[in-house]
N, C-alpha and C positions, 0 to 999 in steps of 0.2 A: 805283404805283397798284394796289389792290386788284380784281381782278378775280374773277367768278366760279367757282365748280367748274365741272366738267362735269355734275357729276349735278344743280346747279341747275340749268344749261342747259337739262337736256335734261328736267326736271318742269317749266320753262316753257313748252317747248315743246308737251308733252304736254297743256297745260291751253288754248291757244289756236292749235291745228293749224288749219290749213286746207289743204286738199287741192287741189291745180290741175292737172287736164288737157287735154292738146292733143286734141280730137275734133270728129267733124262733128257738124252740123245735124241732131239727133234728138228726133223728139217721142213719150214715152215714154207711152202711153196703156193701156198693158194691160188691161182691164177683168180681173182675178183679185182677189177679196175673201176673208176670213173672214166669213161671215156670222155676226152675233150674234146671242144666243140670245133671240128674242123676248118667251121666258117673261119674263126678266128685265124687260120694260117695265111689267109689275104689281106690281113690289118695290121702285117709289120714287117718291119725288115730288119733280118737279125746278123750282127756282125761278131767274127771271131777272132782272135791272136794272142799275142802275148805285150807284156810290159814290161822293159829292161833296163837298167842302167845304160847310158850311151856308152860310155867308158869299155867294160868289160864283157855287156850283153850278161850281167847275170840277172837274175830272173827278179823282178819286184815282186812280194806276197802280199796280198791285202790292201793293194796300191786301190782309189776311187777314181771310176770314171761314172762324170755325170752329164746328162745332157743339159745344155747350156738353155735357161729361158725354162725349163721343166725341173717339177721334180722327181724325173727318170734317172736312177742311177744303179751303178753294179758296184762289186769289189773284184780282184781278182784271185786268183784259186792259191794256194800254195807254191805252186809250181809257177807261177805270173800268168797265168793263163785268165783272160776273161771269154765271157758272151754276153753281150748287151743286147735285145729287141727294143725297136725305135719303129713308133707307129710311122705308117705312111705317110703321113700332111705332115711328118718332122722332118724330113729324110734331106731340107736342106740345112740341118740344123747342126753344130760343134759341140764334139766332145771335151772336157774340160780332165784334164789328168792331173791326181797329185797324190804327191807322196812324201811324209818325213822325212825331211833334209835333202827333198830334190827340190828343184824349179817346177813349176805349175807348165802344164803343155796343154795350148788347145789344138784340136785335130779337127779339122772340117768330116762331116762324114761323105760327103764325094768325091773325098781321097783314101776311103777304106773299100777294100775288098769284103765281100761275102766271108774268107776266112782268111788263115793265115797271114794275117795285119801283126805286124811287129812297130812297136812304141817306144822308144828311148827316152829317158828323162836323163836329165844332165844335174848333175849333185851340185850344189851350193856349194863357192870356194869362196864364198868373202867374207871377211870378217867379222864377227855380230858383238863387238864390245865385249868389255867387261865382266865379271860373272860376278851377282853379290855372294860375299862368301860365311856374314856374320848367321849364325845360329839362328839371335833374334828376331834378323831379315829374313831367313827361309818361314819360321813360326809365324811371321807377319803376314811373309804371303800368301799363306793356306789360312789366315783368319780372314784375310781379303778376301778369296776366292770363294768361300762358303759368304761371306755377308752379300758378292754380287750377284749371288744366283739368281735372285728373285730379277736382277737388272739382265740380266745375259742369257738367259733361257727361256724358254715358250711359257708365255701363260695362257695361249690356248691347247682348248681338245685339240688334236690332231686324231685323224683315220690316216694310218699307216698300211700298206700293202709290203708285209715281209716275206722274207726267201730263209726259212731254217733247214738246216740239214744238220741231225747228229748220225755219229759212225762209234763200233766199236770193232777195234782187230786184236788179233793175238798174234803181233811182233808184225809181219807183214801181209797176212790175212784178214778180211774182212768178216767177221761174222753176224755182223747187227746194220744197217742202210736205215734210213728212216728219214724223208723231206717234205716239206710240206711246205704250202703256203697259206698263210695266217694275215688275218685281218687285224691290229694291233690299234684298242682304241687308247689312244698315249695322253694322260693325264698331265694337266699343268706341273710344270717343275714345282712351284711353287704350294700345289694340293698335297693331301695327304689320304688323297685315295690311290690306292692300286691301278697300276695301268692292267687292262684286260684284253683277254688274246681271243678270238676265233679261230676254228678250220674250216679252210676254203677248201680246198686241196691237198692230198697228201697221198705217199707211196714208199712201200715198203718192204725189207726182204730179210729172213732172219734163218741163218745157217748153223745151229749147235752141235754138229756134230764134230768141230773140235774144240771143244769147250771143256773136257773133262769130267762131264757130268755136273755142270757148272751153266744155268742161265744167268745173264748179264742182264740189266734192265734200267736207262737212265729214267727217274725220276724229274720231275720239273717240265722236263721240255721246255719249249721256249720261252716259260717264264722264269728256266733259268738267266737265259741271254738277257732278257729284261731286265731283272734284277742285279747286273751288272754295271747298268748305268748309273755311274757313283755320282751324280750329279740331281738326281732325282732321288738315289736309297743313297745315302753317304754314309748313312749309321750302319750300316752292314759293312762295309771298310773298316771305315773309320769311328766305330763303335762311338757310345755317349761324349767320350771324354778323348777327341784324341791327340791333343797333346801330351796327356798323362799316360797314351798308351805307345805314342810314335814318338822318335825324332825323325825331325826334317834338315833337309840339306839342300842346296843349291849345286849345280851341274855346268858344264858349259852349255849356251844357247844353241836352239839353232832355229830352223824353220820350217814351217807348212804352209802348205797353199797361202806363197808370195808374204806370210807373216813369219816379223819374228817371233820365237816362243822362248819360255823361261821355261830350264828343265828341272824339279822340283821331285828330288829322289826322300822315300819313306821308309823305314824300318823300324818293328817295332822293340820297343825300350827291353834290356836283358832281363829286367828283373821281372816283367810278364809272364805270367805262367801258358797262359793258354795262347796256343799258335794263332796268331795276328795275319800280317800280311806286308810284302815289300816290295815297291815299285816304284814308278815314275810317272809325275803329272806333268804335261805341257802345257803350257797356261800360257796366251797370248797376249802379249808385253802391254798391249792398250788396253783391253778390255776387262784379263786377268781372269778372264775363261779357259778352264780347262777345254780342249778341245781333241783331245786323246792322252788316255791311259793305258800303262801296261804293270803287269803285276801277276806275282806269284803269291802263293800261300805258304809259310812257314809249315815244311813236313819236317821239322827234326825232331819232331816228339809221336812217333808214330804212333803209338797208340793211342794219343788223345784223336790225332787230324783223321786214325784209323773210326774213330768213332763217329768222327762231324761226319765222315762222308759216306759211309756204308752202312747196311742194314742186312738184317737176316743172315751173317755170314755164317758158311756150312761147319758144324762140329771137324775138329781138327785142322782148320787152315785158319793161316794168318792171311788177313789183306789188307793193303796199306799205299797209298799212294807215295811213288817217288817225285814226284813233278806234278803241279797244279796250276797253271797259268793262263792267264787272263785277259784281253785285249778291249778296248770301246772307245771308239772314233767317235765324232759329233759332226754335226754338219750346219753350216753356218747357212738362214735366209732369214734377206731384212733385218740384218742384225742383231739374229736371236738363234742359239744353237738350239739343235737337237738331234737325238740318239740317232745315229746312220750303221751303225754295224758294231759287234761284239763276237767276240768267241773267247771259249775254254777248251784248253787241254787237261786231261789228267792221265799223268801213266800211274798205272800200280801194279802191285807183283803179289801172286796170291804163292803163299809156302805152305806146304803140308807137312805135316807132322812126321809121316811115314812114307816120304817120298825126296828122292834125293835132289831134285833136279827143281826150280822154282818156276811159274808162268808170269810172262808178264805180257801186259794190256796195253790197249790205248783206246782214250774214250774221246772223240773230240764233237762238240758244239758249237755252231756258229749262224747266226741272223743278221742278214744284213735287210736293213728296207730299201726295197727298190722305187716307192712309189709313196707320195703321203698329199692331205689335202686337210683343212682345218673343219674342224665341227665332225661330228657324228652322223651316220647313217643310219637307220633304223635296221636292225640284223636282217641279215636277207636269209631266206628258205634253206640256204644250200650250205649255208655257215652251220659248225657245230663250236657251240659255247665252250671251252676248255677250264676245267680246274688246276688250281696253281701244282696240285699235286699228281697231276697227269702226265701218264707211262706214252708218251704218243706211240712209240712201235706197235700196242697194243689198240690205237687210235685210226691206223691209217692201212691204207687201199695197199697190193703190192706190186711188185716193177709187171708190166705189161705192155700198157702203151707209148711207144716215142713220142707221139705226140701230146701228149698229155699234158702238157704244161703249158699247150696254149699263148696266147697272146704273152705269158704273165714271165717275167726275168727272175732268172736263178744265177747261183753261183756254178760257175761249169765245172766240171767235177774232175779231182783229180785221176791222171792216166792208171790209178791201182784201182780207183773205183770205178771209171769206166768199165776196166776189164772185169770187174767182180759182177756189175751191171748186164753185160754180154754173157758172161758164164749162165747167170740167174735169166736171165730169157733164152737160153737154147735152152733149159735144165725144164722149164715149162711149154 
């Protein structure tokens, strides 16, 4: 039976690390901020709402609005909730909305309010042909996809301006906040150097004391999100050999921003020993550009996937992930995609040996860029350099100032983090 390399092993492991320490009962409240630069609150004008299906007003997650002419853009929250800043000499400018399997909407912004802007998108009802359904033909078109990389993706540097935020809760408590803004220098698709991350910005808040006697600690930081974009690392999916280690299948079509897409479903072969991964590429009917992916990690072998993704777990408990999944959008200029946003979930459940009752987690990760421009800047003073192997909670400033974010666009935070946000500034 075919088994993996080590150096797959060990780029899987790198892209879904999580950290686990044996420690006590500590409540981390440091009041230490970066104050941001106030001037900056007169250099833009920030708008809020939500993004819904027209149909039933239910909520779009992870839906992209960009500013039309720029490249200024956000995603929205879980809950469809965005917040977009649009400098002032933009403010006659259209927001551009789209979403898998709706119609693309543009929105003038001197028809939004300051907040409470509600957005409908209307879902696609027509027809998109055909669906190829031969084996051969799905295995062709992922040999296609990988030979047009080098044709459909950026072969320049890019300086990217991203928005990360990771969380960890225990079931519907927050106990780990951690966001930051990163200066992301984004390597040619076609290189085989590492893309590398700066801190500009960051803030943070960590509550153990119901953890069990049990600190939580993600490893990677935002070079996990990096490391998700299977278009730049494919070998971390899609290890050495992956027809030998996946089959492929064909789905029915649909569409994104005004394209159609081919839906190209992946699972890995039974006779595999070590947990793979299975998902979905959308690849754009002309160009055959992935243009968004989603994917989970095979947890049915808990002990091995227990192994890719933890370290240092405490004598007498088991920890194991139930759920490991995956998101990475791309964003089309000039013709050429590139990396717009990713995230990771992972739930897992820690069981003790001599305790009746089991915990379970939730660890989520997510980077979207709000902002990129081509070529490198020389690091500026205020940036600190990041290793791939960097703890950011352990890296970053904690919750203090509102304003702190400045001119610079975030993902708006969900209504459970909000409130954990408020809790942690009256608590200081």
């Amino acid at each position: 039976m075919k088994t993996q390399t080590y150096s797959v092993l060990k780029a899987i492991r790198t892209m879904s690390l999580l950290l686990l320490f044996i420690g006590s009962n500590t409540v981390n409240l440091i009041a230490s901020s970066k104050k941001a630069n106030l001037a900056d609150s007169i250099t833009f004008t920030q708008y809020k709402g939500k993004v819904a299906d027209s149909r039933n007003k239910k909520e779009l997650s992870f839906a992209t609005l960009s500013l039309m002419g720029t490249n200024i853009s956000t995603v929205t929250n879980s809950e469809g909730e965005f917040s977009i800043k649009v400098p002032n000499n933009k403010l006659a400018g259209q927001l551009m909305l789209s979403y898998i399997g709706y119609k693309n909407k543009v929105v003038s912004l001197k028809e939004l309010k300051p907040d409470n802007n509600l957005i409908t998108l209307d879902p696609y009802n027509i027809a998109l042909g055909e669906v190829i359904v031969s084996t051969n033909d799905a295995e062709l078109l992922f040999k296609q996809v990988l030979q047009k990389r080098e044709q459909n993706y950026s072969k320049d540097q890019n300086l990217m301006t991203g928005f990360y935020r990771e969380t960890i809760k225990k079931r519907k408590t927050y106990l780990s906040l951690s966001e930051s803004v990163v200066e992301i220098e984004k390597q040619p698709y076609i290189s085989n150097t590492d893309d590398f991350i700066q801190l500009f910005k960051g803030r943070k808040n960590t509550d153990y004391t119901k953890l069990d006697t049990l600190t939580f600690k993600l490893q990677g930081g935002p070079y996990t999100t990096i490391f998700l974009d299977i278009m730049k690392y494919p070998d971390i999916i899609f290890t050495d050999d992956p027809l030998a280690n996946y089959t492929f299948s064909l789905e029915n079509n649909t569409q994104i921003d005004d394209r159609k897409v081919y839906v190209l479903s992946f699972k890995q072969r039974p006779q595999i020993i070590d947990p793979l991964y299975y998902g979905k590429l959308y690849i754009d009917t002309e160009s055959l550009a992935v243009i968004s992916a989603t994917f989970n990690l095979n947890v049915e072998n808990r002990k091995a996937v227990s192994n890719m993704v933890t370290q240092k777990k405490p004598i007498g408990a088991e920890v194991y992930p139930t759920v490991a999944s995956y998101q990475i959008n791309y964003r089309e200029s000039n013709g050429k995609w590139l990396f717009g946003y990713s995230r990771g979930d992972i739930i897992f459940r820690v069981n003790w040996d001599k305790k009746l009752f089991n915990s379970t987690y939730e660890s989520t990760i997510e980077l979207a860029v709000t902002d990129w421009k081509k070529g490198f800047n020389d690091a500026k003073k205020t940036t600190e350099k990041l290793r791939q192997n960097v703890i950011m909670i352990d890296k970053v400033s904690n919750f203090a100032d509102p304003e702190f974010w400045g001119e610079y666009n975030i993902i708006e935070p969900e209504k459970s983090i909000e409130t954990a946000i408020k809790k942690i500034q009256r608590k200081m």
